[in-house]
VOPAGU-2260 file (C-alpha; in pm, 1 decimal, decimal comma):
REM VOPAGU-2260
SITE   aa  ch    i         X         Y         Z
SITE  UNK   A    0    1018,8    1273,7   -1152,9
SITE  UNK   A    1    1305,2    1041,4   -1211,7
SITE  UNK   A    2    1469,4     856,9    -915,1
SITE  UNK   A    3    1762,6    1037,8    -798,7
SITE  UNK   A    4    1960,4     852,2    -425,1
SITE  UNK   A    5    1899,2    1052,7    -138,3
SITE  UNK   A    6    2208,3    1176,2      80,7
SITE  UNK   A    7    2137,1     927,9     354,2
SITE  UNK   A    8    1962,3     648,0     452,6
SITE  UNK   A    9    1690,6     761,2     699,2
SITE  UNK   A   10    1439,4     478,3     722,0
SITE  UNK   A   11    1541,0     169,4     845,3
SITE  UNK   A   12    1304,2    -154,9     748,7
SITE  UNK   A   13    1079,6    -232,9     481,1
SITE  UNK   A   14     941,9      28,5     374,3
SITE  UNK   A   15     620,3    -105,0     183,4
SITE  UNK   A   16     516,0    -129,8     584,6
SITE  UNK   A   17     549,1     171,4     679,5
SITE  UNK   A   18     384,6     294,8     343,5
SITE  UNK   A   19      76,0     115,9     398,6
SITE  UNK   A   20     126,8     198,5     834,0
SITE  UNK   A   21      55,6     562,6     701,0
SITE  UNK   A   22    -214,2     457,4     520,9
SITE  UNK   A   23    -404,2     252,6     795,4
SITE  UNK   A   24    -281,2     562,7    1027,8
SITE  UNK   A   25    -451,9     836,5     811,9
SITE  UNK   A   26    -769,8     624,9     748,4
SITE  UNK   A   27    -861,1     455,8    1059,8
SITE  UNK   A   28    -760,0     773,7    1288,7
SITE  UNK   A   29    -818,9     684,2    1638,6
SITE  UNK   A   30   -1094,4     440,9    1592,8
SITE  UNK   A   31    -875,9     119,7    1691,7
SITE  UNK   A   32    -996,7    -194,0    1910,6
SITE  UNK   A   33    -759,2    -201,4    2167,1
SITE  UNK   A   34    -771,8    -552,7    2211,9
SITE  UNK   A   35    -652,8    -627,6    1868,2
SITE  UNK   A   36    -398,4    -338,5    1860,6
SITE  UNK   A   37     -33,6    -269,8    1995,8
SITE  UNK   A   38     131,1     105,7    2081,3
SITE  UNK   A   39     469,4     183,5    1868,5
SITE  UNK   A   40     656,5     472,9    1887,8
SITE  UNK   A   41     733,3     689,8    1558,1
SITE  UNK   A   42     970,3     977,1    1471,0
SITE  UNK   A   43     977,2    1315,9    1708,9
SITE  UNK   A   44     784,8    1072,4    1951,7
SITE  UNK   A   45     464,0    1018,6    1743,7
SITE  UNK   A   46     263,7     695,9    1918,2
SITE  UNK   A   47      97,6     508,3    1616,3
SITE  UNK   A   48    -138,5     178,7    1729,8
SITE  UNK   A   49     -56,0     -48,8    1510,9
SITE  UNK   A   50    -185,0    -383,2    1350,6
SITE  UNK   A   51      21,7    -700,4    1265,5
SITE  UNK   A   52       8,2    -703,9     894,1
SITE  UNK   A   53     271,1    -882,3     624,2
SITE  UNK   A   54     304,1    -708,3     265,6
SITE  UNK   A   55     214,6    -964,6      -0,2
SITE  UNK   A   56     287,6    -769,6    -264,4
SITE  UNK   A   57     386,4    -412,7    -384,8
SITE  UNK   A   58     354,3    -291,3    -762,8
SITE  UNK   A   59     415,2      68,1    -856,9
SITE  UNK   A   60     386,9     194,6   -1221,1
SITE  UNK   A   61     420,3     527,7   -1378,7
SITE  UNK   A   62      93,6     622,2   -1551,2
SITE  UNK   A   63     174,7     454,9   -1845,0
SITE  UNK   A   64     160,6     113,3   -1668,2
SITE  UNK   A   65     545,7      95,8   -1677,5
SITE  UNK   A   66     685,9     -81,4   -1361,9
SITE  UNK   A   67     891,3      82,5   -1138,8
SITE  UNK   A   68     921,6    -123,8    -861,3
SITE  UNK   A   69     759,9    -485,3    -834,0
SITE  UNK   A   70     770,1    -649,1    -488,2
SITE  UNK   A   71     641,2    -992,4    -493,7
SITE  UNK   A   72     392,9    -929,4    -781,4
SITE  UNK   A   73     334,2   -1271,7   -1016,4
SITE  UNK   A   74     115,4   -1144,0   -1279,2
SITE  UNK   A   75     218,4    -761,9   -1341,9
SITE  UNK   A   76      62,8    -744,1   -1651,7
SITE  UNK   A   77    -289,5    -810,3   -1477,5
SITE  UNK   A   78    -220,2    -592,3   -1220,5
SITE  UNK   A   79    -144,9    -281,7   -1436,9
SITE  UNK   A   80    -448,4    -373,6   -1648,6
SITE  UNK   A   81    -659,9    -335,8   -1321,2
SITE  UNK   A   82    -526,0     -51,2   -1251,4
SITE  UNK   A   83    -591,0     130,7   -1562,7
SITE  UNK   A   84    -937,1      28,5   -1567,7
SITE  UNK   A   85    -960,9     165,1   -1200,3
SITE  UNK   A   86    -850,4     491,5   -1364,4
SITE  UNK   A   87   -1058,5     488,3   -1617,1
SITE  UNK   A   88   -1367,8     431,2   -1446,6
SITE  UNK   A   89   -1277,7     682,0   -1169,4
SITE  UNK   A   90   -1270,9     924,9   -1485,2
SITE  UNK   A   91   -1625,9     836,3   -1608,1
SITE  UNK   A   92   -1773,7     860,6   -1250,9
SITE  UNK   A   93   -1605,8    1184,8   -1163,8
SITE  UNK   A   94   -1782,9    1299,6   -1445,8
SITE  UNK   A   95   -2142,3    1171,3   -1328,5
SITE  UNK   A   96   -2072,8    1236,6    -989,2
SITE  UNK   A   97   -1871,7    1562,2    -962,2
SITE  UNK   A   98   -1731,3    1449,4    -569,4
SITE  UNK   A   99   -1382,3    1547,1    -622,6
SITE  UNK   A  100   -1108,4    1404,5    -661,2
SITE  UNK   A  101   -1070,9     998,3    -726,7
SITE  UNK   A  102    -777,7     867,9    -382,7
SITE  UNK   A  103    -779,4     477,4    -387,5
SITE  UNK   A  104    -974,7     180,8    -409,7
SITE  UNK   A  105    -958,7     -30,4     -55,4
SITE  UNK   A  106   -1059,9    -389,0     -65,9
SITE  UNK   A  107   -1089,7    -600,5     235,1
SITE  UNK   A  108   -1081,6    -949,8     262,3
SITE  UNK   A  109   -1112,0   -1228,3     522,0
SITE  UNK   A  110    -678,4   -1253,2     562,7
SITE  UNK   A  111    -601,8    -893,5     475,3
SITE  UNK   A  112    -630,5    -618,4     211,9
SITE  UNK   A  113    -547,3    -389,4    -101,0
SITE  UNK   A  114    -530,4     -69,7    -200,3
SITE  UNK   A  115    -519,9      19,0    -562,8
SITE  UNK   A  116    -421,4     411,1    -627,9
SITE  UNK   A  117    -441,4     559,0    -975,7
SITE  UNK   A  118    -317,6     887,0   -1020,5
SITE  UNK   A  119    -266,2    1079,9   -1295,8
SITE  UNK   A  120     129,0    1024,6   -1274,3
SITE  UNK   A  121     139,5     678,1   -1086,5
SITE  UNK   A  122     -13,4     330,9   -1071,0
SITE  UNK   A  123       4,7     168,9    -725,2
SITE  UNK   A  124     -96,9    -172,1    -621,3
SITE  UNK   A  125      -3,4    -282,8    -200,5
SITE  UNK   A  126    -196,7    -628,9     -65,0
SITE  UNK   A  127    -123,7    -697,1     241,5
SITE  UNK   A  128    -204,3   -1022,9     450,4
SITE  UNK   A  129    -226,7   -1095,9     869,0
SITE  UNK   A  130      87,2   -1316,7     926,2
SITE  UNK   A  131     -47,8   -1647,0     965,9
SITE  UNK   A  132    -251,0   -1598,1     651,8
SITE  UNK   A  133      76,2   -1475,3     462,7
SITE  UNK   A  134     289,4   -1771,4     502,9
């Protein structure tokens, strides 16, 4: 669908943080190390423990591989290549494997991850780094 403004501004902050926030949230449910972790309050008093990340980088393409938004992201044309191979060899393995349907691709590295998302109507790339790491 295209981009149309919404009535009001409702979210205050970045909000590639809170994307990948819901994301950590969703996946990691309740299994946090406290001493690693921090309480934060959400909307309609929702607690969330959170992690100190930093968003590298943000890329989000319609299926095509046309950018729609590119936060930080040098080599775009790389990116969007990885991400259509990501879709197509979701494709092929959902075809071997009949498991359901293909979410994301996590990677986890020593400063931080990345989540790669291809969908049949969007391409999404979010790295994210631990603050000293980012700088």
């Amino acid at each position: 669908m295209p981009f149309t403004t919404p009535p009001e501004r409702s979210i205050e902050g970045q909000w590639e943080s809170l994307l990948m926030e819901a994301a950590r949230v969703r996946d990691e449910g309740a299994a946090q190390n406290p001493s690693t972790a921090a309480e934060t309050s959400g909307a309609k008093g929702t607690t969330f423990t959170t992690r100190s990340r930093h968003v590298v980088e943000t890329l989000i393409c319609s299926a095509q591989g046309e950018p729609l938004y590119n936060g930080n992201c040098t080599d775009v044309n790389a990116r969007v290549a990885g991400l259509k191979k990501i879709a197509a060899q979701a494709a092929e393995l959902a075809q071997l494997l009949p498991l359901g349907n293909f979410d994301r691709v996590e990677m986890q590295f020593a400063d931080g991850r990345a989540i790669a998302q291809a969908r049949a109507d969007r391409l999404v790339f979010v790295r994210t780094a631990h603050p000293a790491a980012a700088s």
